[in-house]
C-alpha positions as CSV (number, residue, x, y, z in Angstrom):
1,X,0.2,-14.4,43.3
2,X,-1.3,-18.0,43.6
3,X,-1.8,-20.8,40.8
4,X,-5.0,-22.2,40.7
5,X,-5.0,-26.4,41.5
6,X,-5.6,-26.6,37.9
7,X,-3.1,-24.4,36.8
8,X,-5.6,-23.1,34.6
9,X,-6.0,-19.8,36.5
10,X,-4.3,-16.9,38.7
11,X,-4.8,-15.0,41.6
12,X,-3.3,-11.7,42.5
13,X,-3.2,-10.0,45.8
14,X,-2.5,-5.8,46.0
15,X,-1.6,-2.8,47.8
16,X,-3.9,-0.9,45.7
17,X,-7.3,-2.9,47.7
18,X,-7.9,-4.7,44.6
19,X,-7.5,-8.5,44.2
20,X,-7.6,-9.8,40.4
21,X,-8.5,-13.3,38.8
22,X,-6.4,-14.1,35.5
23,X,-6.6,-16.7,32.5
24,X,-3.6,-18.3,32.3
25,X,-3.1,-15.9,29.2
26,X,-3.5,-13.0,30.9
27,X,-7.0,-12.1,30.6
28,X,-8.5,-10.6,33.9
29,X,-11.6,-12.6,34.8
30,X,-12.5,-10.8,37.8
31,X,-11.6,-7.4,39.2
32,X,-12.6,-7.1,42.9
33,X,-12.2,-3.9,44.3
34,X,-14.8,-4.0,47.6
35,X,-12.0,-4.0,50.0
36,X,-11.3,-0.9,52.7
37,X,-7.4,-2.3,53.3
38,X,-4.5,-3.3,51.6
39,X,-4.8,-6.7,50.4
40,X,-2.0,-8.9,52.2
41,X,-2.6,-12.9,50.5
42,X,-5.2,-14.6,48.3
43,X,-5.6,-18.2,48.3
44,X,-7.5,-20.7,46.4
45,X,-9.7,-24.0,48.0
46,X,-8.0,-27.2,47.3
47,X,-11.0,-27.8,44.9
48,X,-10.3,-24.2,42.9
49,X,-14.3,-23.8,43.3
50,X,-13.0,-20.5,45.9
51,X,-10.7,-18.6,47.4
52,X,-10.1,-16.4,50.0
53,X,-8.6,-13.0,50.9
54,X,-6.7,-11.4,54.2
55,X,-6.8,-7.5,54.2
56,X,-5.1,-4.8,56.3
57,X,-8.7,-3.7,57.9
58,X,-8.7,-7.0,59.7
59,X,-10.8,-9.4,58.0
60,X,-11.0,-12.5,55.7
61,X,-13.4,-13.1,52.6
62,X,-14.6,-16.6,51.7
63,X,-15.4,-16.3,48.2
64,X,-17.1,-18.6,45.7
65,X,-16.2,-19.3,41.7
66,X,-18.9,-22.2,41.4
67,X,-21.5,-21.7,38.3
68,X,-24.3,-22.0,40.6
69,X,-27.9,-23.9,40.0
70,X,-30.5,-20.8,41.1
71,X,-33.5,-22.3,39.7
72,X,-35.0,-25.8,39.8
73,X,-37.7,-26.2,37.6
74,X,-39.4,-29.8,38.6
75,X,-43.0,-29.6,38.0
76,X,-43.2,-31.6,34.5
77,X,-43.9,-35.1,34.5
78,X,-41.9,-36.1,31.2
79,X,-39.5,-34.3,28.7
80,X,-38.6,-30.9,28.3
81,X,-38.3,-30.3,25.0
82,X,-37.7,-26.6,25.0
83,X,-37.5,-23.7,27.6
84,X,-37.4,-19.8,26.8
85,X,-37.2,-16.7,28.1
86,X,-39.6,-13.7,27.8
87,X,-38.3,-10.9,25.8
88,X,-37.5,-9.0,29.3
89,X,-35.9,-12.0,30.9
90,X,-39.0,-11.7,34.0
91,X,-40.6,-15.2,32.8
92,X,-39.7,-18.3,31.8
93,X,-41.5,-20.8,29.1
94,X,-41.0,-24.4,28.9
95,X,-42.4,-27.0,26.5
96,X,-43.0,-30.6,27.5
97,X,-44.0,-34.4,26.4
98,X,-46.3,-34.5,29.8
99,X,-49.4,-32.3,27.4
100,X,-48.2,-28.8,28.8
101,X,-46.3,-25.9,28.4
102,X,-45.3,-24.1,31.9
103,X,-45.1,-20.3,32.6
104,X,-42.8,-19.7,35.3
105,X,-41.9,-16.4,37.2
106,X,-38.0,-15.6,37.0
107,X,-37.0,-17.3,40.6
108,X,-39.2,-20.8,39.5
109,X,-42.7,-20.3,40.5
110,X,-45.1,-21.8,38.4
111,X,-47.6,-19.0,37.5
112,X,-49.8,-21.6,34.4
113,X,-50.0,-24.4,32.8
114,X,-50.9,-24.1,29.1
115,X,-52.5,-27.8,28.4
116,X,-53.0,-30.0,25.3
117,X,-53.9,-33.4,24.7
118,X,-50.7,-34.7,23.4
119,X,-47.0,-33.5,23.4
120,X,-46.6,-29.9,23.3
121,X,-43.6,-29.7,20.5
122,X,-43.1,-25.4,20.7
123,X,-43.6,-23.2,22.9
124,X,-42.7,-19.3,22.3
125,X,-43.3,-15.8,23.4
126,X,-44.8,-12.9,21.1
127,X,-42.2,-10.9,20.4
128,X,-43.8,-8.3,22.8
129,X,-43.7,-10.7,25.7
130,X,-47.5,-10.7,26.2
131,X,-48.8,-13.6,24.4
132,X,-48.0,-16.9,24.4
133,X,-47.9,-19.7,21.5
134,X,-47.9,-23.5,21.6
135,X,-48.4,-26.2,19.4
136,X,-48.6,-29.7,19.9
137,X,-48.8,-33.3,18.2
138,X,-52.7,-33.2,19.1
139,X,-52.9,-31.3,15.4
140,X,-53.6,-28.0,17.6
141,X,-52.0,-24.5,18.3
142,X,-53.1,-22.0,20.6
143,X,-52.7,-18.3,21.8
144,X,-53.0,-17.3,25.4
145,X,-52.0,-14.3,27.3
146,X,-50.1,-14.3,30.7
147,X,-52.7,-15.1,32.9
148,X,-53.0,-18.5,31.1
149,X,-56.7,-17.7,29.2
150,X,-57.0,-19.2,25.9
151,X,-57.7,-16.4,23.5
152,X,-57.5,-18.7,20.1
153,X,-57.5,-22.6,19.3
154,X,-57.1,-24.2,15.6
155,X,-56.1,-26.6,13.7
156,X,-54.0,-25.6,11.0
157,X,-53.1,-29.2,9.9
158,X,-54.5,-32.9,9.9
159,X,-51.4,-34.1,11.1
160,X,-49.3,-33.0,14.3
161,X,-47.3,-30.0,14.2
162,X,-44.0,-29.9,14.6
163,X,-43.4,-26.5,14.7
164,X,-45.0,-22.6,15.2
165,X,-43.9,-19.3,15.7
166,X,-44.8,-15.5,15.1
167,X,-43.5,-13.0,12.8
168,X,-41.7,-10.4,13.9
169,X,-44.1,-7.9,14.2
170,X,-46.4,-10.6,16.0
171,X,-49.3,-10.5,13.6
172,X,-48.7,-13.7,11.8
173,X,-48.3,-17.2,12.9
174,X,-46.4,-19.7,10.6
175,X,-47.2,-23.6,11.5
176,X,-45.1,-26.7,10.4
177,X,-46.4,-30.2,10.3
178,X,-45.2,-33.7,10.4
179,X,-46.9,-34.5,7.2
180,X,-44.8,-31.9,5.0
181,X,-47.3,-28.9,5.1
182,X,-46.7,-25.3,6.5
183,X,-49.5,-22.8,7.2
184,X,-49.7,-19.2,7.7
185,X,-52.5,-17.6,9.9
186,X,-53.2,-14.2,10.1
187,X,-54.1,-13.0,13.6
188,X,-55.4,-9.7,12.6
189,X,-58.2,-10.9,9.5
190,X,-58.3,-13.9,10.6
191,X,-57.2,-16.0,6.9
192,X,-55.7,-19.5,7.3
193,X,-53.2,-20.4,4.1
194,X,-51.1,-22.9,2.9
195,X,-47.6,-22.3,2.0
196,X,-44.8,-24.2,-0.1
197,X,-45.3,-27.7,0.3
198,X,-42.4,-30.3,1.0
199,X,-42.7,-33.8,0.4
200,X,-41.7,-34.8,4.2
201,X,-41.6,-33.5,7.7
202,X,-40.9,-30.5,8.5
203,X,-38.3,-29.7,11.1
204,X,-38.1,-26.0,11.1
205,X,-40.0,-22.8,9.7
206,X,-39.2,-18.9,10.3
207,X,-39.7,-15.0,9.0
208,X,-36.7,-13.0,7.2
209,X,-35.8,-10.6,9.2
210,X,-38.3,-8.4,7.8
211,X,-41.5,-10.5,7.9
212,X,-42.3,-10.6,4.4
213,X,-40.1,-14.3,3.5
214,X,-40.4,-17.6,4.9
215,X,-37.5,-20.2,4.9
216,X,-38.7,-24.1,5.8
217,X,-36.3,-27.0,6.6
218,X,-37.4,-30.9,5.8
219,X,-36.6,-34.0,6.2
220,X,-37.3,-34.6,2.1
221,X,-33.5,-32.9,1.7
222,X,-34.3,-29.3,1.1
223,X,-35.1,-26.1,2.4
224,X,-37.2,-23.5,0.6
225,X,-38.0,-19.6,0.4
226,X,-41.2,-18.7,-0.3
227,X,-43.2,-15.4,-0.6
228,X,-46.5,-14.7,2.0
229,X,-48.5,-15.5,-0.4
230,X,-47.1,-18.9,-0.8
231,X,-44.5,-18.3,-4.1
232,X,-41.4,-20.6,-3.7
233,X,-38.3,-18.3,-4.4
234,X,-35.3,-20.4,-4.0
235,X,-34.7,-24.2,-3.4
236,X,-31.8,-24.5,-1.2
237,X,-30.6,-29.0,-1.6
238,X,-29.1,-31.1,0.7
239,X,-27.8,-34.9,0.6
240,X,-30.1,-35.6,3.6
241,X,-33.0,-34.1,5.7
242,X,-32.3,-30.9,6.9
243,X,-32.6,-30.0,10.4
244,X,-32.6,-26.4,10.5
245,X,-32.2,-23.4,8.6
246,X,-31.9,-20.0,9.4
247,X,-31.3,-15.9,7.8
248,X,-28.6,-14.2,9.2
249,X,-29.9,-10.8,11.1
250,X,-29.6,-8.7,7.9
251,X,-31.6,-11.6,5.7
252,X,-28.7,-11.2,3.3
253,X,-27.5,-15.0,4.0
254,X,-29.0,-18.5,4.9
255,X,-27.6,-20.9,6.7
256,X,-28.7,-24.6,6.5
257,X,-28.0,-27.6,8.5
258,X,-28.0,-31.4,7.5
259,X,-28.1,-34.9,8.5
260,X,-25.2,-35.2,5.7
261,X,-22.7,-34.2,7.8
262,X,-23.0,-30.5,6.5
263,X,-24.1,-27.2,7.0
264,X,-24.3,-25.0,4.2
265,X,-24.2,-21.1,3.7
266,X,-26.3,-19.5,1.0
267,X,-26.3,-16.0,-0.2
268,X,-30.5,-14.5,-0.4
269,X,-30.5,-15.8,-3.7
270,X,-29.6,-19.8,-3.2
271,X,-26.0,-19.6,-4.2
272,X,-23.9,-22.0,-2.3
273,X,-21.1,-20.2,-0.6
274,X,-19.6,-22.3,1.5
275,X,-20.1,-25.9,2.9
276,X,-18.8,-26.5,6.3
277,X,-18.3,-30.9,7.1
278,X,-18.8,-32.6,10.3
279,X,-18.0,-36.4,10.6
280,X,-21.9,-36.9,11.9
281,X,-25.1,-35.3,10.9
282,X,-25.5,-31.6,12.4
283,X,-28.7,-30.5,14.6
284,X,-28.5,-27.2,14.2
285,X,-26.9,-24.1,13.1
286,X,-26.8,-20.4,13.8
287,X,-25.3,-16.8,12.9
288,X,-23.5,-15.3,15.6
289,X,-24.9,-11.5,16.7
290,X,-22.9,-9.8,14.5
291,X,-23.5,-12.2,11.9
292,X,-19.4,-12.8,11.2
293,X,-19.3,-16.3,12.7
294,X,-21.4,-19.3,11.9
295,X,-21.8,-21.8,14.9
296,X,-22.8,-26.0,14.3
297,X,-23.6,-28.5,16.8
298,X,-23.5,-32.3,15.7
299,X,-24.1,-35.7,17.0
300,X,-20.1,-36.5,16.2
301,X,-19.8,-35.1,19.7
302,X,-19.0,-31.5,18.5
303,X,-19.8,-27.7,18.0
304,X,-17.5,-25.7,16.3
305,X,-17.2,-22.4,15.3
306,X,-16.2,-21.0,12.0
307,X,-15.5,-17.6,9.7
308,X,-18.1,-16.8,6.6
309,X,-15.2,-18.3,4.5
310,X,-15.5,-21.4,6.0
311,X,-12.1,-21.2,8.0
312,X,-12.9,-23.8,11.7
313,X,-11.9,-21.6,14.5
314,X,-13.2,-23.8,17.8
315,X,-14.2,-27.5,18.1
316,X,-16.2,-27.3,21.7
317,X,-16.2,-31.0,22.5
318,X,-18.9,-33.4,24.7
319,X,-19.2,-37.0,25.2
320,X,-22.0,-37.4,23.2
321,X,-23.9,-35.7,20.3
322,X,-24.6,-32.0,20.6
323,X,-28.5,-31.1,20.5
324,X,-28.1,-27.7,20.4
325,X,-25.4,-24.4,20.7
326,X,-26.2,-20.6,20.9
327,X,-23.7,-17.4,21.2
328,X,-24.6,-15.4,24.4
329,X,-26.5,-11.9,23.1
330,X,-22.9,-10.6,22.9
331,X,-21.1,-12.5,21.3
332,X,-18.5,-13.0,23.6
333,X,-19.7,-17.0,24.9
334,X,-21.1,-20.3,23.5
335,X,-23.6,-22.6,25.2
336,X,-23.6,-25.7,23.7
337,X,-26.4,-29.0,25.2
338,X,-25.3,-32.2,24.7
339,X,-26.9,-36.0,24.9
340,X,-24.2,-36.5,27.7
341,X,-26.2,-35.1,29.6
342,X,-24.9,-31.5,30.4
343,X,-24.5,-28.2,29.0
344,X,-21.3,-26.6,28.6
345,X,-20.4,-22.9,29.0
346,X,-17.1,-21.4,26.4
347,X,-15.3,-18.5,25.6
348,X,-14.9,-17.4,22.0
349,X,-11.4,-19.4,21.7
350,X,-12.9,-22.6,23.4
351,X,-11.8,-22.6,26.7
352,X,-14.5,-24.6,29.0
353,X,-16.1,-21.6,31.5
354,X,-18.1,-24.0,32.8
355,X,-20.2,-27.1,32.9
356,X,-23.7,-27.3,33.7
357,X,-24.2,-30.9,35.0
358,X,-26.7,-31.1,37.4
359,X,-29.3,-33.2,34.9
360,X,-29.7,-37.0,35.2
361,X,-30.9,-37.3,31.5
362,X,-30.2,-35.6,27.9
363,X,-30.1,-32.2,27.3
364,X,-32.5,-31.2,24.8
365,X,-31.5,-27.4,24.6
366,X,-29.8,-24.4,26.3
367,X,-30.5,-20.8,25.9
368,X,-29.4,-17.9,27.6
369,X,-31.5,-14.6,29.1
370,X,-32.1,-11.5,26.7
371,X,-29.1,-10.3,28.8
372,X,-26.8,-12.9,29.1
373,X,-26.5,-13.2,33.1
374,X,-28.7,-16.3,32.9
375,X,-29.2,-20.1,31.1
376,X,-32.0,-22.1,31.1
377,X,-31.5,-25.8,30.0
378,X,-34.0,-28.0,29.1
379,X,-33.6,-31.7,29.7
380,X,-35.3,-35.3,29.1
381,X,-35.2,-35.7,32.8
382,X,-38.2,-33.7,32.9
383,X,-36.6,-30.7,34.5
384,X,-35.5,-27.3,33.2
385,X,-33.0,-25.5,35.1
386,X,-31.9,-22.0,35.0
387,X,-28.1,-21.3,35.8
388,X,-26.2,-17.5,36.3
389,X,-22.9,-17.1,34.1
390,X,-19.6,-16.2,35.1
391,X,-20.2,-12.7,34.8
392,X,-23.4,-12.8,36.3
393,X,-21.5,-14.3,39.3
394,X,-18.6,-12.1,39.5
395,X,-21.2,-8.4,39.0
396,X,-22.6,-10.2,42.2
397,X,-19.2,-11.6,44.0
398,X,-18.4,-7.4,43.8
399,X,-21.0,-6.4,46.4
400,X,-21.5,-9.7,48.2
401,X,-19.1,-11.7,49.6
402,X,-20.3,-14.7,51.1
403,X,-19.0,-14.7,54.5
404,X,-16.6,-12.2,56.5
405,X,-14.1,-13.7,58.8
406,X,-12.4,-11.6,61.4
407,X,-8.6,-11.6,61.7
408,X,-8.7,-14.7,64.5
409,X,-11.2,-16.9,62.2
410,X,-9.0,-15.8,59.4
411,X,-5.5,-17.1,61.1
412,X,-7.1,-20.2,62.3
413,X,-7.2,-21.2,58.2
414,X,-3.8,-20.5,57.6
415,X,-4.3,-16.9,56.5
416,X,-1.9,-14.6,57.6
């Protein structure tokens, strides 16, 4: 059994033809078992990026441990503001300040560009992965399908919009401006109407759970719950604007966050539950899966993670304000994107997985796939870039090593 150079990890070496990677508390990280021979030694480079195995059936294994860059999206001109996946993980959607939005296959070819006439500030899937929805500061949204042809164009506000999305059954799209109004289109008779009105920007708009609420966040201090038809429900105050807000899966909770420093949990009927400080003002704020931890990522260089009873669990730390944090579809990992200009990859108690720091600007936003093998982050370097997780790499590290050495190549590295 070897130390990492770090310290940080451990590999073991076994009769049984298996060779293990540890946490330094025990946790197995990696179980290979693709070996015909008793496994003699494991050792790791001097740079703990790999490590290599020496076997009874005469060969040596070169693996790798890296968090590799597989996809290199370089085609925009300007920022990336944000970058999705489809529903089944096979195409990829980016949103930029250069007037477009990009569809791109899974291994980076660009398949369309989706053009406006000013910064595209959304870009999104239907939720059945065959339509496509982008709105943009030229006061315009439009529907396309996959092959790029524009199947609707309006102009739901004056102003530019900030924001637009679909319900969940994909019928509806809601539309957020920069001049405090939200709209609600109706894709299947056609009806354009206005909604609760702030008195500001606003930042953020979605649908309950179950398509029949809508919860708004502003810049005027406040987010609001309003009916379909455009009856205000609850009134949810802040101490500053409010930069998102968002149900919980069930729609039995809200959760706001806040340029005051604070993100707030509501019950469905606007009573305050628990507040949850930061030193700086907070960008964003979600449920994890289960909906039993509450995740904030804020410019005092932070994301942490907390209980429904407010209890901190995790401060995830960067050297410069957090844009943006997500929980992987399990559960199990945290990707947070930071103005230092990378993303970071963490387990549940906040140990560092991996850091994603191939940009040369901000990171607006990170996201992983519908599975969780895969991150896409978006950056103002004008480049998105899509990135396999740790288990993504080790599923693959299984079947593939990355280069066989016989048992001559294999002493002339010091393996015995």
């Amino acid at each position: 059994a070897v130390f990492s150079p770090d310290g940080t990890r451990i590999l073991t070496a076994s009769s049984d033809k298996t060779t293990k990677l540890w946490d330094i508390d025990g946790n197995i990280l990696l179980d290979l078992k693709t070996f015909e021979g008793k496994v003699n030694s494991v050792v790791f480079s001097t740079d703990g990026c790999g490590f290599l195995t020496a076997c009874d059936d005469g060969t040596a294994t070169l693996w790798t441990l890296e968090t590799p860059l597989i996809v290199d999206l370089n085609k925009h001109t300007a920022d990336v503001n944000k970058a999705v996946f489809s529903p089944d993980g096979s195409r990829i959607l980016t949103a930029s300040g250069d007037y477009t939005a990009k569809l791109w296959d899974i291994k980076g070819n660009l398949l369309k560009n989706l053009k406006h006439r000013d910064v595209v500030t959304s870009a999104v899937f239907s939720p059945d992965g065959k339509k496509i929805l982008t709105a943009s500061w030229d006061s315009t949204v439009k529907l396309w399908d996959l092959e790029g042809n524009l199947l609707l164009r309006y102009r739901p506000h004056r102003e530019l919009v900030t924001y637009a999305v679909f319900s969940p059954e994909g019928n509806r799209i809601l539309t957020a401006s920069v001049h405090s109004t939200v709209k609600l289109y109706d894709l299947e008779d056609k009806t354009l109407s206005e909604l609760d009105k702030h008195t500001e920007m606003v930042n953020f708009a979605m649908f309950s759970p179950d398509g029949y609420r809508i919860l708004t966040a502003s810049k005027d201090g406040t987010a609001r719950v309003c009916t379909l038809e455009g009856l205000e429900l609850i009134e949810l105050n802040h101490g500053g604007p409010v930069s998102s807000a968002v149900f919980s899966d069930d729609g039995h909770y809200i959760l706001t966050a806040s340029e005051d420093s604070t993100s707030k949990l509501w019950d469905s009927e606007g009573k305050l539950l628990k507040d949850l400080k930061h030193e700086k003002a907070i960008s964003y704020a979600a449920f994890s899966p289960k909906g039993n931890r509450i995740l904030t990522a804020s410019e005092d260089s932070t994301a942490r993670v907390w209980t429904l009873e407010g209890l901190e669990l995790v401060k995830l730390s960067h050297n410069g304000p957090v844009s943006y944090a997500q929980f992987s579809p399990d559960g199990r990992r945290i990707v947070t994107a930071s103005e230092d200009g990378t993303a970071k990859l963490w387990d549940l108690e906040g140990n560092l997985l991996a850091e994603l720091n191939k940009h040369n600007d901000i990171v607006n936003y990170a996201v992983f796939s519908p599975d969780g093998n895969r991150i896409i982050t978006a950056s103002r370097d004008g480049t998105a870039k899509v990135w396999y997780t740790p288990e993504a790499i080790y599923d693959w590290l299984k079947t593939a090593p990355i280069l066989q050495l016989s048992e001559e190549e294999g002493k002339k590295l010091g393996i015995k």
